[in-house]
Phi, psi and omega in degrees: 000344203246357176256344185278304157357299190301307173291310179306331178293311196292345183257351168282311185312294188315332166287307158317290188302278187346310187234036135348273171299309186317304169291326190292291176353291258243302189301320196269344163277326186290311206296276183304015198054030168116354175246123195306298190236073182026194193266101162242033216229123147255145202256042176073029172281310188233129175262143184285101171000289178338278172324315174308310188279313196286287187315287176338294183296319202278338154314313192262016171262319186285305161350282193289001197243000000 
């Protein structure tokens, strides 16, 4: 009886590590509303320099065209 006892502690650990990630995941989505590691994206909200010079170019390309 004391080797079954026994397996269950080791297999409860093994489970516990195995789904870890799975809670750390779960805990950083509940945490942000609904965003797993927050808005690390931008979603065309704000233009970017980049963008700005590249529409410039791609105009004064059509221009000439």
């Amino acid at each position: 009886m004391g080797g079954v006892i026994e397996l269950f502690f080791v297999m409860m650990v093994i489970a516990s590590l195995a789904f870890a990630p799975l809670g750390y995941f779960i805990y950083m989505y509940t945490k942000k509303n609904g965003e797993p590691f927050g808005n690390i994206e931008p979603h065309g909200d704000t233009e970017s320099p980049l963008l700005i010079a590249v529409e410039k170019a791609i105009k004064k390309v059509k221009s000439f065209i």
